[in-house]
N, C-alpha and C positions, 0 to 999 in steps of 0.2 A: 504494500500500500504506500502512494504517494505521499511527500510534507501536505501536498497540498489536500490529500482529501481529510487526513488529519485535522489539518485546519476547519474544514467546513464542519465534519462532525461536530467537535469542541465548540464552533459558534452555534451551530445547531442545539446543542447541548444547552448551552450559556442560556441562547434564548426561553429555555423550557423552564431551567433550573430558576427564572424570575417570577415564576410565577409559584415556586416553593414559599412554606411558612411552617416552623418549627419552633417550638420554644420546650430544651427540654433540661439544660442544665444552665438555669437564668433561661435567655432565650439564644444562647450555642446550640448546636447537636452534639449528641452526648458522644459522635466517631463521624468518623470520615471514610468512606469505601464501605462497601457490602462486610467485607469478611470485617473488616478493623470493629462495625458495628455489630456483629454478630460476638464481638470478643469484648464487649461493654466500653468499647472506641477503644482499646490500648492501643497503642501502632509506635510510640517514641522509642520502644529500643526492640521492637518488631515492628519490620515492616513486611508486610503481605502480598500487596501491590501496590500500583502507582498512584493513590488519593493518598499514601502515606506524606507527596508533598505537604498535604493541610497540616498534618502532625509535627515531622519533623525531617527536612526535605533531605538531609543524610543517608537517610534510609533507599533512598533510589541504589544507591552505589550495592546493596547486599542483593536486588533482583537483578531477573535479567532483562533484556529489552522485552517490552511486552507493551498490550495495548486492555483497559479497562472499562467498560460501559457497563453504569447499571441504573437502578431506578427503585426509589423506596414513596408505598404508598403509608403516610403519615395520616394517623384516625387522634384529632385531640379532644379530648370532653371537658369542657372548659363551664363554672359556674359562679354564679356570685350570690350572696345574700346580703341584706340590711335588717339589723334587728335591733330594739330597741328604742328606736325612732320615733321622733315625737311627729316627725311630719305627716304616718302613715302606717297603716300594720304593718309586722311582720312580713318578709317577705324573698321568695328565691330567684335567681333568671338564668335562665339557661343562653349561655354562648355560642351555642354551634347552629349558627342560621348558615354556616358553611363547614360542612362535614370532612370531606377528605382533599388529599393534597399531597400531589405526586412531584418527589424532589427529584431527580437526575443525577449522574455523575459520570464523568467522564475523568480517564485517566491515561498517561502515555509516558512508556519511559524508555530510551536509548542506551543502549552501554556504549561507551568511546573508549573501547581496548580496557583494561583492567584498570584505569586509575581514574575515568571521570563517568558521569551520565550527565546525560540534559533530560527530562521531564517537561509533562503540561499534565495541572490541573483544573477542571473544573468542577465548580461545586457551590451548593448554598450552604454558608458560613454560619447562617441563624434565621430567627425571623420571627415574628408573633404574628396573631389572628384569634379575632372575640368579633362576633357578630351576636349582639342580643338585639333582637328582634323589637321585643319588650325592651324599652326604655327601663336600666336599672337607676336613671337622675330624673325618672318624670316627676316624682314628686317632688322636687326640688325647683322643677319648672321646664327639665328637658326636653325636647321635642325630636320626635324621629329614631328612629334605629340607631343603638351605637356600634359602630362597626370603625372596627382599627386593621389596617395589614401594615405588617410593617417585613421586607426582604432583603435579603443579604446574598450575591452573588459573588464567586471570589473568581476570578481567574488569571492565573500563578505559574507562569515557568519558574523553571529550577532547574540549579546545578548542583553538582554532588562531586566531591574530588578526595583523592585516598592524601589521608594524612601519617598514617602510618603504615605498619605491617598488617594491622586487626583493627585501624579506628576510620572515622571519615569525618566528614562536615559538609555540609550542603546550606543553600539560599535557595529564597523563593523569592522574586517579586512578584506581590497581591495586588491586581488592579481588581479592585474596590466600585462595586454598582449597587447600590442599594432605591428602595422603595421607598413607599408611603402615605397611608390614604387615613385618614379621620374623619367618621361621622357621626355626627348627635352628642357632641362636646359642648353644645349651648349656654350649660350651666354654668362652663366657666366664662362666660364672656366679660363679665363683670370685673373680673380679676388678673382681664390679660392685656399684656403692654400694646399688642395691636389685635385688635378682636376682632379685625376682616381676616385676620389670617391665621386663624384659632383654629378651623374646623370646616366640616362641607366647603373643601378647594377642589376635590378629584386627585387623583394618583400625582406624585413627587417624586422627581428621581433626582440622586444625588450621588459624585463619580469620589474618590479618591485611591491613593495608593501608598501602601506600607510594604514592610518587610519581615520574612521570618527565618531565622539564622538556626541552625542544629548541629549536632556532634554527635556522633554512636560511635561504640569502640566496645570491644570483647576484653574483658580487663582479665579473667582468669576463662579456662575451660568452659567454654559454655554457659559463660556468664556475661550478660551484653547490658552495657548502660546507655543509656540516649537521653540528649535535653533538648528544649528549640526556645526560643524566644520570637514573639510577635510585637512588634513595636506598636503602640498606637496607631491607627490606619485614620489620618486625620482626611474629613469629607468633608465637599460644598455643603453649603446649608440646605434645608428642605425650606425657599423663600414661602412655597404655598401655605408653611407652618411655623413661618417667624414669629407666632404670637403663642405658640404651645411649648416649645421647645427653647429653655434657658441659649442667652446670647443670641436671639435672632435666627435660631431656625437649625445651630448647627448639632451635628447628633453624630461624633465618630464612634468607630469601631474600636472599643477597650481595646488593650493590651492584653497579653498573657502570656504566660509558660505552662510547663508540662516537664517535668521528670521523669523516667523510667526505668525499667528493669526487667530482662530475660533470661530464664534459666532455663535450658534443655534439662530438663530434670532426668531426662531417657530419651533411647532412639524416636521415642512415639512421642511422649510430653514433655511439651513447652510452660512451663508460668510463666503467668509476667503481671506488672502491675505499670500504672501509669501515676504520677500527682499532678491534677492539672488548677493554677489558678488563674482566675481572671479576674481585671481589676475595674465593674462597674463603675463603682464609686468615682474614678477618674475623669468619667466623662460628665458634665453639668446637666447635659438633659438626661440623662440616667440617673446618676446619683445624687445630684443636688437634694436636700429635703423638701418633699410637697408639704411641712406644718407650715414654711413661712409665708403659702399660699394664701393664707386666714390674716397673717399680719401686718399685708402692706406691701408686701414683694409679687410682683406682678409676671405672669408667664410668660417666656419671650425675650423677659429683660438678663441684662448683662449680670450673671450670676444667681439669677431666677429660680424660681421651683423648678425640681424634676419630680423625678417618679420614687426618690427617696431606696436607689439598690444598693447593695452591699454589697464588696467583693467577697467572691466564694473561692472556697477550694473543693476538689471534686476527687475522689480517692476509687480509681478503677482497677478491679481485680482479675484476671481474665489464664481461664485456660485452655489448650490445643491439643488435642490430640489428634496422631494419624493414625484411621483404624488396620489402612493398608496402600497399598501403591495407587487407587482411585479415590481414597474417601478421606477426608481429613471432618473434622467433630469441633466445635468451637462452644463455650459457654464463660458469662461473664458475670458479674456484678459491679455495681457501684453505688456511691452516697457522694453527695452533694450539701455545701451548705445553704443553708438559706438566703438568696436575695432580697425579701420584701421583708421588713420590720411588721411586727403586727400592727406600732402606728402607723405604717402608711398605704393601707391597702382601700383607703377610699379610692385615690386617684387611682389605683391600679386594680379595681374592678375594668377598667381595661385593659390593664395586662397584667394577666395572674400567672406569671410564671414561675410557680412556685414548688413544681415536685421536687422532690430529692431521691427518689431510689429508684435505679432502671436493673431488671434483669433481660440478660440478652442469650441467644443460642443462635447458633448458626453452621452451616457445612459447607463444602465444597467437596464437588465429584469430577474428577479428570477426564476430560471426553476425547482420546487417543492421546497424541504427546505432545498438540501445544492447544487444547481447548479446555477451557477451566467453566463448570459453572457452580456460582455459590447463590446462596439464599441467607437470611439472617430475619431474625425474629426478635425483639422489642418490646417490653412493656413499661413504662414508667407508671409506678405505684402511686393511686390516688391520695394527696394531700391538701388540705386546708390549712390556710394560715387566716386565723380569726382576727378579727381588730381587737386595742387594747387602746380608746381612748382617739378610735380612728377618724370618726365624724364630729365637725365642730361643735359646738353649743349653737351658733348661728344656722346652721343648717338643722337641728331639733337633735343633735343627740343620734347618741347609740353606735353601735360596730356594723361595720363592714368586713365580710370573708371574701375571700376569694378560694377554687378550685380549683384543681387540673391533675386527671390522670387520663394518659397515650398510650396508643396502639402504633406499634410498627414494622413493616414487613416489606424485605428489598430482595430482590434477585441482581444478579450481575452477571455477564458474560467475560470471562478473559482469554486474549491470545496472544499466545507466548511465541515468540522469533526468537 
């Protein structure tokens, strides 16, 4: 196969994978690739195949050239309640006025003789989505469906070059396309720096571009460490939403790492674990606190409310086995810390991105000597994070929860050169 049809898939790809929304650890995916998600995402001191650039782009240098397509259908149950309330009973809303949602990926890696690869990734990076149907701010005075998307598309060459006998290092450049759509935000209008550009704009795209640097190295027998770093992926602003989004509209892409570790524990079993953090808090329309929304700090403005997230760490456990020369077995776990404070899950009755515990299974079966197909299976365990003092006095009182527990399930095709 030609550079160039390469290219067309991957744009092919790019285009589909925009229309992806996932929110499962914060609102990241909990892996990157078919197999990596079937192993509860571990991939920084295993790599699998070639979406491992998302993890840690070192990893290319341990496959061989080979090329990666797959496709995960994403099922989220997303909920909120108000209780206590002086404005109105008791009461729940259901979020999935949009059900399922099909992410894509594409992957491709080169070997250049035993000391380098070049790679391409594509892939959705994150994303959230709440359609309530039912106005959960009508009685506050809302009007209309509240419906939020928000998308994260990454696409990433990479290189990969031998630094020792047993170790390597790779780059990725992330060109950065993200989304964005908000409707039936009404309620804040009162409260935002520009309130034509609060809410009901239509769809926002917004481009930028970062970097993500890694290392993997075999430090004893069968013992392999991997790290990556993602710098901030600083983005245009969302102008259609310069009145929701602290600073005028701007909304980048945190930062993170990821730690790892692979033990061939046997011919057949692999462990491995990942540490992955990512730093919400950094960014103003994320982490800034929505309390000073009540006391004079206006959305929009330069160091304004956000949605009040926490940085989390994410602790992925994952193991491999090969049952024989066609079937390989994958099964994983993980935990997740909490993004949303219980105070502030008023505002984030529109994004309630709040599970913590995914378990994942997954296989791959050899189809003659260079056709690989895998599958991988997903559940992020349902959690509620209750309010503790989340709704003002001004607004009547009382807490606000939010919900979410996912379903998910991807196939992949790989062919190995």
């Amino acid at each position: 196969m030609s550079a160039s049809v390469f290219a067309r898939a991957g744009l092919v790809l790019a285009l589909a994978a925009a229309t992806s929304a996932h929110a499962t650890n914060g609102y990241f995916s909990h892996g990157y690739g078919i197999k990596a998600k079937g192993a509860a995402g571990v991939a920084a001191a295993l790599p699998q195949d070639a979406l491992v650039i998302a993890t840690n782009p070192a990893g290319l240098l341990s496959l061989g050239s080979r090329l990666d397509i797959g496709a995960e259908l994403f099922i989220p149950e997303r909920s909120a309640s108000i209780t206590g309330n002086l404005a109105a009973p008791d009461q729940t809303f259901d979020g999935n006025g949009t059900e399922y949602f099909l992410i894509p990926e594409f992957g491709y890696n080169r070997r250049l003789g035993d000391d380098a690869a070049v790679g391409l990734a594509v892939y959705g990076n994150g994303g959230m989505n709440t359609d309530y149907v039912q106005n959960p701010y009508a009685r506050f005075g809302g009007t209309g469906k509240v419906y939020m998307n928000l998308e994260q598309l990454f696409i990433a060459p990479a290189l990969a070059w031998k630094t020792g006998e047993k170790s390597s290092a790779g780059i990725a450049l992330n060109f950065a396309v993200q989304q964005f759509e908000m409707q039936g935000a009404g309620v804040f209008t009162p409260f935002s720096a520009d309130a034509a550009h609060l809410t009901n704009n239509g769809p926002d795209t917004s481009t930028g571009m970062g970097l993500r640097l890694g290392w993997q190295g075999e430090i004893a027998d069968g013992v392999t460490l991997g790290a990556s770093w993602q710098t901030k992926t600083a983005m245009s602003p969302f102008n259609k939403y310069a009145g929701l989004f602290a600073n005028a509209g701007d909304f980048d892409i945190p930062e993170n790492w990821v730690l790892g570790l692979a033990w061939r524990a046997s011919d057949r079993l692999t462990l491995a674990l990942d540490w992955q953090g990512i730093l919400y808090s950094d960014v103003p329309a994320v982490g800034n606190t929505s309390t000073t929304l009540f006391t004079g700090s206006q959305l929009g403005s330069v160091g304004g409310p956000g949605f009040g997230w926490q940085d989390i760490r994410v602790l992925k456990l994952a193991a491999v086995y090969t049952l024989d020369e066609k079937l390989t077995l994958r099964a994983g776990v993980s935990h997740s810390d909490q993004p949303i404070p219980a105070g502030e899950t008023f505002i984030n009755i529109i994004a309630p991105g709040v599970v913590e515990d995914h378990l994942t299974l997954g296989a791959t079966w050899a189809v003659g000597e260079h056709n690989e197909l895998s599958v991988h299976y997903a559940h992020a365990f349902e959690n509620t994070v209750n309010g503790n003092g989340s709704i003002p006095a001004g607004f009547g009182g009382g807490e606000a929860s939010g919900t979410l527990a996912e379903d998910m399930v991807g196939i992949a095709w790989s062919r190995k050169y």
